[in-house]
VMD Tcl script that draws the C-alpha trace (Angstrom):
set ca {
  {130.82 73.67 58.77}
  {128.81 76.67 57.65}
  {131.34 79.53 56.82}
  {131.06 82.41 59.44}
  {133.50 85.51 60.93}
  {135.74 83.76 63.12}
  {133.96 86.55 65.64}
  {131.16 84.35 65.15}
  {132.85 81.42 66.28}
  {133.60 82.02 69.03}
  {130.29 83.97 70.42}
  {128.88 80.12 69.36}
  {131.75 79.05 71.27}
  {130.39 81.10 74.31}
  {127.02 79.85 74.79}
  {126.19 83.70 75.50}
  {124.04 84.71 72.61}
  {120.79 84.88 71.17}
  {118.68 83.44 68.17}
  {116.61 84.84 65.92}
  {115.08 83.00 62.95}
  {114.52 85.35 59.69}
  {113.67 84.57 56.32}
  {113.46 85.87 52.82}
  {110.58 85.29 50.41}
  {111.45 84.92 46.70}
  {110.10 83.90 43.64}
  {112.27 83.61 40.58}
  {115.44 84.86 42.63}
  {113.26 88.83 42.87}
  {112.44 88.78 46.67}
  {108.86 89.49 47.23}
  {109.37 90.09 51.52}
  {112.46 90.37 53.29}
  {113.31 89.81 57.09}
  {110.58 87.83 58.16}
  {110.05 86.41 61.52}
  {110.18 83.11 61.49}
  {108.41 81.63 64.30}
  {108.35 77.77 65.77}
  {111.00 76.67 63.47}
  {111.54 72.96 62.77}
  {114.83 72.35 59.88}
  {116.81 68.72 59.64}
  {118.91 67.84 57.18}
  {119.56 63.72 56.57}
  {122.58 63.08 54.46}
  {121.03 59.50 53.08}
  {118.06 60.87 52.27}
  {117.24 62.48 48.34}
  {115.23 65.68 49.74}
  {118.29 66.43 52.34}
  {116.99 69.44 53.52}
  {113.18 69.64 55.43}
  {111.94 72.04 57.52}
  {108.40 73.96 58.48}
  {108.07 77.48 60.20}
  {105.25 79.91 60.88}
  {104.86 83.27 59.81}
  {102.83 86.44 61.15}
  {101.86 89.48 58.70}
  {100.18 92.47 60.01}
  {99.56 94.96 56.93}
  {98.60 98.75 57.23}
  {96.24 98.37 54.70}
  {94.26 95.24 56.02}
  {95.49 92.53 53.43}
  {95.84 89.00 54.37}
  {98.72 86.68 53.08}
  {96.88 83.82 53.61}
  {97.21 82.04 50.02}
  {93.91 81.45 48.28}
  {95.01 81.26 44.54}
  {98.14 80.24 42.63}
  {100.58 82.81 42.29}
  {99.48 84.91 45.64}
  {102.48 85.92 47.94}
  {103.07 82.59 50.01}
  {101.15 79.80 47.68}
  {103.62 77.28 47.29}
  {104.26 76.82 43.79}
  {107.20 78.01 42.72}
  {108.14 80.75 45.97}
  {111.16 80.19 47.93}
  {112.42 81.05 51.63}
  {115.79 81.66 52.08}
  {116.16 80.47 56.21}
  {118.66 82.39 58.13}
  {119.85 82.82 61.65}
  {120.64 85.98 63.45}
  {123.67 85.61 65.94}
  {123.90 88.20 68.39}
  {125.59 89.52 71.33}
  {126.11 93.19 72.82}
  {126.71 95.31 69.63}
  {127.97 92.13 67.67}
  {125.65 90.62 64.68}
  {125.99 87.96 61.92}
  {123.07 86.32 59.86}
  {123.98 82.70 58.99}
  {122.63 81.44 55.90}
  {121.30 78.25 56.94}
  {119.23 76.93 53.87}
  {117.10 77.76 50.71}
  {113.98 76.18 50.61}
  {110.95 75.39 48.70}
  {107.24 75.99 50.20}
  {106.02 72.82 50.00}
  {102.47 72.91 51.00}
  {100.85 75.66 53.37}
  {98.90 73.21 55.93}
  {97.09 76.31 57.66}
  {96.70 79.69 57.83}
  {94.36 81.89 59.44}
  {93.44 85.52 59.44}
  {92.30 87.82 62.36}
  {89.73 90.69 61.56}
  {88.47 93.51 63.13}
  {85.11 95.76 62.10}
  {86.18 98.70 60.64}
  {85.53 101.93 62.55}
  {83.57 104.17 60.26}
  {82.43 101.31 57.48}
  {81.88 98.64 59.45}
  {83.46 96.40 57.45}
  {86.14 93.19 58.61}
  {89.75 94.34 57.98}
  {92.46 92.16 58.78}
  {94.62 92.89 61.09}
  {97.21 90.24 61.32}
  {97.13 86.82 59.45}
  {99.54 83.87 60.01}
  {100.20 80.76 57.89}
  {102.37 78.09 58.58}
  {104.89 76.61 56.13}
  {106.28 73.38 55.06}
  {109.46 73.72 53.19}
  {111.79 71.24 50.95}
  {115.13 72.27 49.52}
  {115.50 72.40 45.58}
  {115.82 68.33 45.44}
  {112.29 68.44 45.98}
  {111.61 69.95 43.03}
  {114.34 68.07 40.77}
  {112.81 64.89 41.69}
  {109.49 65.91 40.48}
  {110.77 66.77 36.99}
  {111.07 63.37 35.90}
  {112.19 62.72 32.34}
  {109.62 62.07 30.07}
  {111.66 59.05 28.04}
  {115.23 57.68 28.80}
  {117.79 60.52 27.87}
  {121.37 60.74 28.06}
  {123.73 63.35 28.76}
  {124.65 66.18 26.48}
  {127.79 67.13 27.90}
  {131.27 65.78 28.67}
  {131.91 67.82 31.62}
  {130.50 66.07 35.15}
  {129.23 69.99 36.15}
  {127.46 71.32 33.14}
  {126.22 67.85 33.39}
  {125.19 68.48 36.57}
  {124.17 71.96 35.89}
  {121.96 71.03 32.84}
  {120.11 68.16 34.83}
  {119.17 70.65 38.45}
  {119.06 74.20 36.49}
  {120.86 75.33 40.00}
  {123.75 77.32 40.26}
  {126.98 75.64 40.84}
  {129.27 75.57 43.60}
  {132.27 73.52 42.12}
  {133.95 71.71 45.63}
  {135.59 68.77 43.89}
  {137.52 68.64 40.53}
  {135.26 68.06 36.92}
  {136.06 64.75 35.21}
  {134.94 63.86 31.58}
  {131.58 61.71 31.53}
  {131.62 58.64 29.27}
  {128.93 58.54 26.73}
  {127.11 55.34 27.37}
  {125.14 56.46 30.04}
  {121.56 56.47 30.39}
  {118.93 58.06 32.63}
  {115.69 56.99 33.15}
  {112.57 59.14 34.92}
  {114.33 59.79 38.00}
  {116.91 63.17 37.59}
  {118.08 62.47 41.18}
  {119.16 59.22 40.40}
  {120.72 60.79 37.07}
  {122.74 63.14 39.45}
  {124.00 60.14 41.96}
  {125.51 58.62 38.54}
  {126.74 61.59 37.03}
  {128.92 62.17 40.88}
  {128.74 58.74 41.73}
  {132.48 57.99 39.63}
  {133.95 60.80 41.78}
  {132.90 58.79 44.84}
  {131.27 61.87 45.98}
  {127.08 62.43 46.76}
  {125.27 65.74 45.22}
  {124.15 67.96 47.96}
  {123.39 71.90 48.18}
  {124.80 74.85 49.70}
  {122.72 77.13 52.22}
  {122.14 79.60 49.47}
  {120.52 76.43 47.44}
  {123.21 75.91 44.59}
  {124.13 72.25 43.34}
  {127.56 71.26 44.95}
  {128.88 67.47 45.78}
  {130.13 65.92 49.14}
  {132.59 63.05 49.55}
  {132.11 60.00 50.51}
  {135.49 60.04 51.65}
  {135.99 61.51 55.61}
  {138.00 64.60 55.83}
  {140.04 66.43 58.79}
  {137.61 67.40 61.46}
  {136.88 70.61 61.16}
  {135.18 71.15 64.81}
  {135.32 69.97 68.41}
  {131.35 68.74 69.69}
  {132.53 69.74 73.14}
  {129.11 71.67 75.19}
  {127.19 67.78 74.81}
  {124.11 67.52 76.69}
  {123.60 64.17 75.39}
  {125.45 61.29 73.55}
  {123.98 57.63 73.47}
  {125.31 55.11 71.69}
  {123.42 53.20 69.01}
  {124.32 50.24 67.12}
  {121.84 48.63 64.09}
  {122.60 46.14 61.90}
  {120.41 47.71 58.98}
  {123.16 49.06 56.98}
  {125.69 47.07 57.13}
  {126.31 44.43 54.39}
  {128.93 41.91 54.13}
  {128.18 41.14 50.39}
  {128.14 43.54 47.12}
  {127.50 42.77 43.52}
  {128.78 45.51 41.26}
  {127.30 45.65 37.56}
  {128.87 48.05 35.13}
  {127.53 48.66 31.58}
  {129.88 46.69 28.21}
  {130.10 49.15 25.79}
  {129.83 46.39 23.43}
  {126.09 45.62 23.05}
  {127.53 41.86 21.74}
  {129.70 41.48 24.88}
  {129.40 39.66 28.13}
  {127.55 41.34 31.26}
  {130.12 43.32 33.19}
  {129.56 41.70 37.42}
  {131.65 41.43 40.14}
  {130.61 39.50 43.44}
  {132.75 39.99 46.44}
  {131.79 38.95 50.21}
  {133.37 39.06 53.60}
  {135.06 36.03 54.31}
  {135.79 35.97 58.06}
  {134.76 37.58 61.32}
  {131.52 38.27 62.75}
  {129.91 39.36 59.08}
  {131.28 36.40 57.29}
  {128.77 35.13 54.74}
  {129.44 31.85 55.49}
  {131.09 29.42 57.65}
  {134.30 27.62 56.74}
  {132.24 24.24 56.11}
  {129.91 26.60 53.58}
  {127.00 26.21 55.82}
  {125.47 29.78 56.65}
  {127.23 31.81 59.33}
  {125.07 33.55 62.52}
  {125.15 37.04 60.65}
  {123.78 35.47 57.14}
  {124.14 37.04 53.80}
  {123.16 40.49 53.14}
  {123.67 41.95 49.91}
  {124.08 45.86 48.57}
  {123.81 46.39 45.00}
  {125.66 48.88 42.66}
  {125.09 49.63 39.09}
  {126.78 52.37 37.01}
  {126.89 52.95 33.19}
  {130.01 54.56 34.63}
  {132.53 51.33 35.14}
  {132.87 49.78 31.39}
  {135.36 46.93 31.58}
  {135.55 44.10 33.86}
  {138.81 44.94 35.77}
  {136.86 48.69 36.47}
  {133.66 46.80 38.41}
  {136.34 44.23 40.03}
  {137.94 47.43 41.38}
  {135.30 49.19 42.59}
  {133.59 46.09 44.38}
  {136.60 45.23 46.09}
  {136.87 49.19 47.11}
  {132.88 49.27 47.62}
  {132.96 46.02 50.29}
  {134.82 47.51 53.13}
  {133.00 50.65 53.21}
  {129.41 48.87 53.45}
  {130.72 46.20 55.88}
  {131.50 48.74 58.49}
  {130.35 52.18 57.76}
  {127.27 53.52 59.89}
  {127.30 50.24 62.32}
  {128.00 51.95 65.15}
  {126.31 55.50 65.74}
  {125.22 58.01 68.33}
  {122.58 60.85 68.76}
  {124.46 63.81 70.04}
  {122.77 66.65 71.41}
  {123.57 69.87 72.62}
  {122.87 73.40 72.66}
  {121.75 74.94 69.56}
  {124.63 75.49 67.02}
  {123.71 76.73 63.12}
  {127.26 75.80 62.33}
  {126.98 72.04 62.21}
  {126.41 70.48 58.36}
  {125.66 67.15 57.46}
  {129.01 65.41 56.21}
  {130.90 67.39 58.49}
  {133.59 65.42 60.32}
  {134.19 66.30 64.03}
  {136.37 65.16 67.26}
  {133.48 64.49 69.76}
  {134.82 65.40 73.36}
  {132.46 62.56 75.32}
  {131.63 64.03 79.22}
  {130.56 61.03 80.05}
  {133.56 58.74 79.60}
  {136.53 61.79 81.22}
  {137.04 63.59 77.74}
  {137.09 60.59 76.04}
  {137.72 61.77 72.30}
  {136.21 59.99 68.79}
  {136.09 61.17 65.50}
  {132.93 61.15 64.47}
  {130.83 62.24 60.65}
  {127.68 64.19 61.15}
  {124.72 62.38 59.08}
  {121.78 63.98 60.31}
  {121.04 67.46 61.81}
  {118.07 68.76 63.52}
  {117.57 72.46 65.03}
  {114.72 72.09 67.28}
  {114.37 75.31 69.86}
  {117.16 75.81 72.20}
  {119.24 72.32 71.11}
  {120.57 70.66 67.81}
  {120.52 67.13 67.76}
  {123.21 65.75 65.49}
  {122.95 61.77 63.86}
  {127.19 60.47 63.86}
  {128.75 57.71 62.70}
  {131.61 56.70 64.38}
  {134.78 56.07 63.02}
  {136.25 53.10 63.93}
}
mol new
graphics top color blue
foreach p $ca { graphics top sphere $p radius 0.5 }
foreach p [lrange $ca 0 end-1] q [lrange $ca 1 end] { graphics top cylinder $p $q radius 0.2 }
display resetview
């Protein structure tokens, strides 16, 4: 949950306040235009997904001295390559006020933008009087996917965070404890994919903070740290797509002589049993997820983690629901909440927030259930 007064709380709590959408411009953290209007916004935020964050927003200049904003070259005021817009909320209410950071992203491409000119009075000239271009935005994963290593590398440090550090160039926000990286490791182009195995031995996934630096989320569920009680809308969803009831594991033998390092595990019984007890194929089938990690280097480490790894994939995300209710900037994906349900008498569930989306006057939250 995003951290706020706990003044702020409870005006959210209230349902009586208002919404204003503001933004920052930046480029190489020296703001360029502060306390923009942000109008139509559109932000989501998937937890599975590499670019988490996603958003797009329009924006309406009017200049004293008749200049447009409407990008034409690289390196004008909103040409999207390399400026930034910090997204923020204004809360108020009466005499109270709070800006909520809600994320930093990058201009991603400026799909239109148009100007609107009138003749000038004595020279008879156009001068623009307003101009308006509309943004689509990315947080910084965006642009750590698209610096790719140029050969396999490996890492330079011991520490998981410089690690970390080194690989994004982001500030850190340091939420779980550093371990010491082994030295076999080795990227290849991706540096997303370097950062899932760098965090992936802390069973935790790399995510960012609303002012953009690198942190990491468990995969774990925590305590709930909210009640989804004002719900407009809850139905329930269950898919089969992520749910597997087999996992191979492969680890990397520090010994380049030694034997492949593989463990194989599988659901035995129930509904997602692989098979039947005659061997023939059961109703569900066989559906496999795969693991690798230069991280686990001895057998008993990949038998571990596969038999740790199978009863997570076998159940988590099978049964969900699409909550919505009125809009609320303090919901983050991997939050875990108690979901008061008005449709079944205050029926309560615990419940892990994997997708958000502010869209006008609701949010629309993606939960898994817990079972």
């Amino acid at each position: 949950m995003r951290d706020v007064s706990e003044q702020c709380r409870r005006v959210i709590a209230s349902g009586n306040y208002s919404v204003d959408w503001i933004g920052d411009l930046l480029y190489d953290s020296i703001p360029k235009a502060q306390n923009l209007d942000l109008f139509d916004p559109r932000f989501r935020w998937d937890m599975s997904a590499q670019i988490q964050g996603s958003g797009s927003c329009s924006i309406r200049w009017d200049d004293m001295f008749g200049q447009s904003v409407a990008p034409r070259d690289i390196g004008d005021l909103f040409s999207p390559f390399g400026a930034e817009l910090q997204a923020d909320v204004m809360i108020s209410a009466g005499a109270f006020r709070e800006r909520i950071p809600m994320g930093r992203f990058v201009l991603d491409s400026v799909p239109n933008s148009v100007e609107y000119a009138i003749a000038h009075p004595r020279k008879g000239e156009p001068v623009v009087v307003e101009s308006t271009v509309s943004l689509d935005l990315a947080d910084y994963f965006l642009r750590v996917s698209g610096d790719e290593f140029p050969f396999p590398a490996s890492p330079k440090s011991t520490s998981m965070w410089d690690e970390a550090q080194r690989l994004t160039g982001l500030p850190l926000f340091r939420s779980i404890p550093d371990r010491t990286l082994p030295t076999n490791i080795t990227y290849d182009e991706d540096r997303l994919e370097a950062l899932g195995k760098v965090f992936g031995p802390s069973n935790a996934w790399p995510a960012l903070t609303p002012s953009g630096a690198l942190t990491a989320r468990s995969k774990d569920w925590g305590d709930p740290v909210d009640r989804i009680v004002l719900v407009v809308d809850a139905p329930l969803a269950m898919r089969s797509e992520n749910v597997y009831n087999r996992v191979v594991v492969e680890g990397k033998n520090p010994d380049p002589n030694g034997p492949p390092l593989i463990a194989v595990r599988e659901v035995t019984d129930g509904f997602l049993r692989t098979q039947k007890a005659d061997g023939s194929r059961s109703p569900f089938g066989g559906k496999t997820f795969r693991y690798r990690s230069d991280f686990l280097v001895t057998q008993a480490q990949v038998d571990a983690y596969a038999a740790e790894l199978l009863p997570r994939v076998a159940r988590i995300r099978s049964v969900t629901r699409r909550v919505t209710e009125p809009f609320n900037p303090l919901r983050e994906a991997g939050d875990v909440n108690t979901l008061v349900d008005p449709f079944k008498r205050g029926e309560e569930s615990l419940v892990r927030i994997s997708g958000v989306a502010h869209n006008g006057a609701e949010t629309q939250l993606e939960v898994e259930v817990a079972e």
